[in-house]
Z-matrix of the N, CA and C atoms (Angstrom, degrees):
N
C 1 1.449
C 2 1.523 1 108.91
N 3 1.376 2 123.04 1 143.01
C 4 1.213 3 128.45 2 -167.22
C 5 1.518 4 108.12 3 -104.45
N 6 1.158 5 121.69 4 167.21
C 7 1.600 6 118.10 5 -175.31
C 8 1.227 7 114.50 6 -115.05
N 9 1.191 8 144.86 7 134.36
C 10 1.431 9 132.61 8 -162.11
C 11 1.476 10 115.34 9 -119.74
N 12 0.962 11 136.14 10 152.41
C 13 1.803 12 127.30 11 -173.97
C 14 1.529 13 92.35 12 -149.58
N 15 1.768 14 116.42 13 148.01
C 16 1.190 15 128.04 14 -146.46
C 17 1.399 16 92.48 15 -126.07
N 18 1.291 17 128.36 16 147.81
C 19 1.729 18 129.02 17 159.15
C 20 1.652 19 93.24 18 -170.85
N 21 1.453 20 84.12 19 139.11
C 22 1.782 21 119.61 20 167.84
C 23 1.914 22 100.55 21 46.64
N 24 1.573 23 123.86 22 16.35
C 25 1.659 24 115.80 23 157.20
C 26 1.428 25 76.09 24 110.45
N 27 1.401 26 151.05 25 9.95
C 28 1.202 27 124.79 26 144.42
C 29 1.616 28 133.16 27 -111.90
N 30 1.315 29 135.12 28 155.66
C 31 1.439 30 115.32 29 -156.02
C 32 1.765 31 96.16 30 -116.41
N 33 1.269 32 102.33 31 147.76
C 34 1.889 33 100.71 32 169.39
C 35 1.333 34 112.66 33 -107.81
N 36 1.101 35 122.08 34 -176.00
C 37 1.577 36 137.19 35 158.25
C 38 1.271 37 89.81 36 -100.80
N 39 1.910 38 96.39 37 161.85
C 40 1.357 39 119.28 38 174.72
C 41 1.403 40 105.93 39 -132.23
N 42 1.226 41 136.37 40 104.90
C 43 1.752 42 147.17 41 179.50
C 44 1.434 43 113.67 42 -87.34
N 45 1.197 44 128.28 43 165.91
C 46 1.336 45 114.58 44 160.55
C 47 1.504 46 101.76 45 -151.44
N 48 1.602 47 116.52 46 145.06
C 49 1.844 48 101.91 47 -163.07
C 50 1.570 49 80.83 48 -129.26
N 51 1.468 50 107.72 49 107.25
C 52 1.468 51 115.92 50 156.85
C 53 1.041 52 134.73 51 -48.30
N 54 1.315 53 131.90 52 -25.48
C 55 1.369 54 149.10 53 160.03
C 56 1.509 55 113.08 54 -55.91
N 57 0.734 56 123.26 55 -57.43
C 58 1.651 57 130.47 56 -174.85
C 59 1.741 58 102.31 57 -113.30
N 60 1.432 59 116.59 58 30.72
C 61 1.095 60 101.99 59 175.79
C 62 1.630 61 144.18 60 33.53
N 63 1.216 62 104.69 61 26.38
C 64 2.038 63 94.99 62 -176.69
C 65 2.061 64 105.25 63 -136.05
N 66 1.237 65 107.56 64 172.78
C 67 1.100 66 96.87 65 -172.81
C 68 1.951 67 102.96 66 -111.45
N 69 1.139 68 98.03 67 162.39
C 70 1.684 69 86.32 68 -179.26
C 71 1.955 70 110.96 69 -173.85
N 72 1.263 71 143.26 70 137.38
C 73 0.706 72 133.30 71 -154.14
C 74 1.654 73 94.07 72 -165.65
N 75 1.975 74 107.12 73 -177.46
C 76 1.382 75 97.67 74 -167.31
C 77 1.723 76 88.85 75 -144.87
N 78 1.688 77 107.08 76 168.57
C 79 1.585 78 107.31 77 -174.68
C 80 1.773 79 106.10 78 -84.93
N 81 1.226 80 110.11 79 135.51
C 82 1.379 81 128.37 80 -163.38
C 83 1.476 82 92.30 81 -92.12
N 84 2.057 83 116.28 82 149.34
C 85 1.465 84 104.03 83 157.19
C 86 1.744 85 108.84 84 104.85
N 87 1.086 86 111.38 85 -13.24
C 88 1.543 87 117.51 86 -150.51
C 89 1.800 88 110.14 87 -153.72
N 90 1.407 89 115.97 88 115.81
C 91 1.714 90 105.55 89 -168.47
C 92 1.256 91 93.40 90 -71.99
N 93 1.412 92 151.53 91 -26.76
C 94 1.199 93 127.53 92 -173.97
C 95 1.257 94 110.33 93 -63.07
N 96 1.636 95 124.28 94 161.31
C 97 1.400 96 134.86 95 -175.00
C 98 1.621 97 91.54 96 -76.51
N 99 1.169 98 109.44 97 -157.61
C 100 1.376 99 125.59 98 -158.97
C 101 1.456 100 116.76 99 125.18
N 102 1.600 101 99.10 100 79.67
C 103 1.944 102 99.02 101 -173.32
C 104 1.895 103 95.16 102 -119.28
N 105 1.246 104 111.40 103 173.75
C 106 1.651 105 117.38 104 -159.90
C 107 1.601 106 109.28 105 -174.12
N 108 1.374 107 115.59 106 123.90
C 109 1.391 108 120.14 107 -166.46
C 110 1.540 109 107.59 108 -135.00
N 111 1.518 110 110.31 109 160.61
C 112 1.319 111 107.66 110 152.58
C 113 1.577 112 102.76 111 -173.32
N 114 1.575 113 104.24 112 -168.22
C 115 1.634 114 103.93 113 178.70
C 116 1.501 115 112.07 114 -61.84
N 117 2.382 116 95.03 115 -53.89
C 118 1.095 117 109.76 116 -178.50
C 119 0.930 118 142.43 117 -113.05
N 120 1.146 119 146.97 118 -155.96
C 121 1.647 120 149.30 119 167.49
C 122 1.265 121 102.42 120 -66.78
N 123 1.388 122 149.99 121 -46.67
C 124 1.373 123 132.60 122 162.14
C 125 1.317 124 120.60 123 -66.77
N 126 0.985 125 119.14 124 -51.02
C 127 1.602 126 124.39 125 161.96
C 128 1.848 127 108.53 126 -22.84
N 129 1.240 128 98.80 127 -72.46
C 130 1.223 129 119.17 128 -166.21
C 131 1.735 130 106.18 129 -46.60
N 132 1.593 131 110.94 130 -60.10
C 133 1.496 132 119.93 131 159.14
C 134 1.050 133 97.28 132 -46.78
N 135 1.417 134 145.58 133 -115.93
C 136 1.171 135 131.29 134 -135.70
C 137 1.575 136 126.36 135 -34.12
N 138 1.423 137 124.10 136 -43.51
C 139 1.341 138 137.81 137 -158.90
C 140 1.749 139 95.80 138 -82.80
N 141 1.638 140 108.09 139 -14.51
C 142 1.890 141 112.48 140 179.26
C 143 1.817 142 80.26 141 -93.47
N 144 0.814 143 133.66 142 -28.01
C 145 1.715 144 117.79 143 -148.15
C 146 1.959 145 78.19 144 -87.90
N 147 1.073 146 118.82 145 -62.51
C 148 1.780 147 134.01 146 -146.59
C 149 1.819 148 85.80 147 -77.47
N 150 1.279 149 123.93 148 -29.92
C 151 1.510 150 108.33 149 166.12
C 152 1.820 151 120.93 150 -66.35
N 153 1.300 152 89.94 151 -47.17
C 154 1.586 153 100.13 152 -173.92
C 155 1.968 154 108.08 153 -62.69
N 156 1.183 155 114.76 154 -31.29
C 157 1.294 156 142.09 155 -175.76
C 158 1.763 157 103.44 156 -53.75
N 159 1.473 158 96.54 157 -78.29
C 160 1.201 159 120.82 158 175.56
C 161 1.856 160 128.46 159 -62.44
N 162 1.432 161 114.64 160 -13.67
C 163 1.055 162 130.72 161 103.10
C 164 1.862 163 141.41 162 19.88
N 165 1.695 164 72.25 163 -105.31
C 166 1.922 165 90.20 164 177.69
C 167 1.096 166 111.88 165 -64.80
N 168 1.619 167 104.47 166 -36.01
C 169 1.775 168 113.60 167 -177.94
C 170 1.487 169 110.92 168 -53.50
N 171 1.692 170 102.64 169 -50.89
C 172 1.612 171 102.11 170 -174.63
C 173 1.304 172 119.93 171 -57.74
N 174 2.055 173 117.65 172 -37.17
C 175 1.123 174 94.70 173 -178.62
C 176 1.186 175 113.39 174 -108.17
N 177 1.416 176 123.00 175 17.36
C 178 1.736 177 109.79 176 135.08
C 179 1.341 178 152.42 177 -73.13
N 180 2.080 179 95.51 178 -6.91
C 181 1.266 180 91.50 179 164.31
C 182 1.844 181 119.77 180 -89.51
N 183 1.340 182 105.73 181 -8.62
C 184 1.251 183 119.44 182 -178.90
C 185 1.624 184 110.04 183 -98.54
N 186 0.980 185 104.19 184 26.91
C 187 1.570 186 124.63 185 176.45
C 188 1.625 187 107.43 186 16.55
N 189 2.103 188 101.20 187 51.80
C 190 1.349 189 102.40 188 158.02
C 191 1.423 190 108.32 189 -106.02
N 192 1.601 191 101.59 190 -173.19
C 193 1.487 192 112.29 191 177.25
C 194 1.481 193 113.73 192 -86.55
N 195 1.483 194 125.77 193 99.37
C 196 1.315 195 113.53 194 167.99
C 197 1.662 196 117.51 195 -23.19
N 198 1.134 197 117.86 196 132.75
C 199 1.819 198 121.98 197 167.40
C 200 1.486 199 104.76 198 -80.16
N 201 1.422 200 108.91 199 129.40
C 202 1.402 201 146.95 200 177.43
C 203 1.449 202 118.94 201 -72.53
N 204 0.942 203 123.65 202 77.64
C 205 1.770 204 121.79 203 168.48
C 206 1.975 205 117.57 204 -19.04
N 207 0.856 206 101.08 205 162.95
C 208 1.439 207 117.11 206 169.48
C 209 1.787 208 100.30 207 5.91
N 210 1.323 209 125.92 208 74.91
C 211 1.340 210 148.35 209 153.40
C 212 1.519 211 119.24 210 -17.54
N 213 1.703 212 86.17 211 -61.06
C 214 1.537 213 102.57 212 -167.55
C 215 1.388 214 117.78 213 122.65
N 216 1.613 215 123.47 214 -4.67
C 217 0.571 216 141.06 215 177.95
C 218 1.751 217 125.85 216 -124.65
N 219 1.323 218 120.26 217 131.33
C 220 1.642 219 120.31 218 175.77
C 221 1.443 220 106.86 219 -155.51
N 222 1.430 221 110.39 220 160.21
C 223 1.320 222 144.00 221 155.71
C 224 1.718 223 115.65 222 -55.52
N 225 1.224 224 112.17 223 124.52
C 226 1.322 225 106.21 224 -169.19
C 227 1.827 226 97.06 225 -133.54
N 228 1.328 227 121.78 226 129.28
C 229 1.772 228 123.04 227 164.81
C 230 1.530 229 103.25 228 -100.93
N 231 1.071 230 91.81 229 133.46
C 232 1.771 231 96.92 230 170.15
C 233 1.669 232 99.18 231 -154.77
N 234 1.364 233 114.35 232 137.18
C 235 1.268 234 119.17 233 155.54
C 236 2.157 235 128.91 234 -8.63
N 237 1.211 236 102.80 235 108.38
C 238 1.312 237 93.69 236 -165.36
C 239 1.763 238 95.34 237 -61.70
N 240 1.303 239 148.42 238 -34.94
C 241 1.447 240 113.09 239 166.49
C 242 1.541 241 127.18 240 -68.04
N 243 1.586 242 135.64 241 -7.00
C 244 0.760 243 116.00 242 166.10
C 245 1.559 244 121.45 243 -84.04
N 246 1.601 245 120.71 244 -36.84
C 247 1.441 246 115.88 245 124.26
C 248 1.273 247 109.29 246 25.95
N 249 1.359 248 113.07 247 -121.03
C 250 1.431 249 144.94 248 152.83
C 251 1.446 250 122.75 249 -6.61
N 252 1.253 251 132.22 250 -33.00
C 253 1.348 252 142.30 251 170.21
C 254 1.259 253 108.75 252 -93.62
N 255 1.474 254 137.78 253 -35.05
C 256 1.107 255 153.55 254 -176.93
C 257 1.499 256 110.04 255 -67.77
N 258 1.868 257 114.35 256 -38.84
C 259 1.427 258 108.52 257 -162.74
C 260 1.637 259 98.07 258 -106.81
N 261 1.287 260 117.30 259 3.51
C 262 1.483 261 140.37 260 173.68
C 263 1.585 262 101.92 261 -76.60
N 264 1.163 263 125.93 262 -70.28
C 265 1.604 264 144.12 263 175.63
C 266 1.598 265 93.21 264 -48.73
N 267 0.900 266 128.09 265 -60.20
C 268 1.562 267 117.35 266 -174.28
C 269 1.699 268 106.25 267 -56.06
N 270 1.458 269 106.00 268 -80.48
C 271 1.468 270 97.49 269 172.96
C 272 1.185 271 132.83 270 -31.49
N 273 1.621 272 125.26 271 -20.37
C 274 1.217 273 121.44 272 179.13
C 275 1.792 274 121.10 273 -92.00
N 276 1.506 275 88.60 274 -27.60
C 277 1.539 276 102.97 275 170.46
C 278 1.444 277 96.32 276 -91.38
N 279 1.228 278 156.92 277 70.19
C 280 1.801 279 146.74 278 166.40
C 281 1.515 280 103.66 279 20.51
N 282 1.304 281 141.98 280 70.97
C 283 1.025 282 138.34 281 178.28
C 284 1.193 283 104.24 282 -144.54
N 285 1.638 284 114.31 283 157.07
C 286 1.370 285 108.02 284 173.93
C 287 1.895 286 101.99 285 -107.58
N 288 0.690 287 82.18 286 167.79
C 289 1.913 288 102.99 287 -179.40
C 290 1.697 289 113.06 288 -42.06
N 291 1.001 290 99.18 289 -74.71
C 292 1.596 291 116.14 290 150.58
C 293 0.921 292 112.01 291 -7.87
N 294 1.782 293 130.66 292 -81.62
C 295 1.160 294 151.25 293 -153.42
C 296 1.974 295 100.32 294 -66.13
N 297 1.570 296 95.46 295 -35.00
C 298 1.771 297 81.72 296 -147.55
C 299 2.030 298 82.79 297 -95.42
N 300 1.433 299 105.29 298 -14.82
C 301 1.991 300 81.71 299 162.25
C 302 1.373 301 113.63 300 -75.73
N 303 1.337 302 126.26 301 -28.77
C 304 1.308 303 120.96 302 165.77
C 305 1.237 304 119.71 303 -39.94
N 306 1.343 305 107.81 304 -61.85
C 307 1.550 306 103.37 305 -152.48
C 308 2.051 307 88.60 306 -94.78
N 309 1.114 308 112.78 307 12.16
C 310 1.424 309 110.16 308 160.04
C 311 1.157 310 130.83 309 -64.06
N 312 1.775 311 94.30 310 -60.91
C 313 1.134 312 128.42 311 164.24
C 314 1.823 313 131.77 312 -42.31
N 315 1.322 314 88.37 313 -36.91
C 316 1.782 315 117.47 314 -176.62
C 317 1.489 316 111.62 315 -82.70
N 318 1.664 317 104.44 316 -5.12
C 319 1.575 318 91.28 317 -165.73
C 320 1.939 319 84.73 318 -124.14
N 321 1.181 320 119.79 319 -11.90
C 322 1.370 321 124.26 320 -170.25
C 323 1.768 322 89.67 321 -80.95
N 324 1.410 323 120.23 322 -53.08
C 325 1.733 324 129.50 323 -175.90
C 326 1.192 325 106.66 324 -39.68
N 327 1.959 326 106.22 325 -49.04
C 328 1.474 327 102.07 326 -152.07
C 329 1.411 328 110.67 327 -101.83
N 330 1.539 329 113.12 328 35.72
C 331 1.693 330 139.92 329 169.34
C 332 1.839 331 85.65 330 -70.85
């Protein structure tokens, strides 16, 4: 299981490489890169805080739209019969599709 640390609405991973001793990880959610290292646990924050930073800076000086983590929206593959059973169960309960991976999803988390 990986460890996650949060700054300014985006989330990282946290790695640690025993071999070379240091910790280092990258921003989750977002195609741009965004990787950040250090020996330590402050290290490590800072170099996630001064990446994510530098960042906003870039695409405010390039007067784009920073990219937004977890939207609300994704791409999902699943078996075209479960597919099929899945959008069956909705229609039969008045639901839309959407709704019942949501609350699929919502009940698998809150295990």
């Amino acid at each position: 299981m990986k460890n996650l640390i949060h700054y300014q609405g985006y989330t990282g991973t946290v790695e640690f490489d025993e071999k070379e001793n240091y910790l280092f990880g990258k921003v989750i959610g977002i195609r741009s890169s965004i990787t950040y290292e250090g020996t330590n646990v402050e290290e490590l924050l800072q170099d996630f805080h001064d990446g994510v930073d530098d960042y906003l800076n870039f695409c405010e000086d390039k007067n784009k739209t920073p990219e937004q983590p977890f939207r609300g929206t994704f791409n999902v593959r699943i078996h075209p019969d479960l597919h099929r059973q899945a959008a069956e169960y909705a229609i039969m309960h008045e639901m839309t599709l959407n709704h019942l991976v949501e609350e699929s999803i919502q009940e698998k988390i809150a295990k």
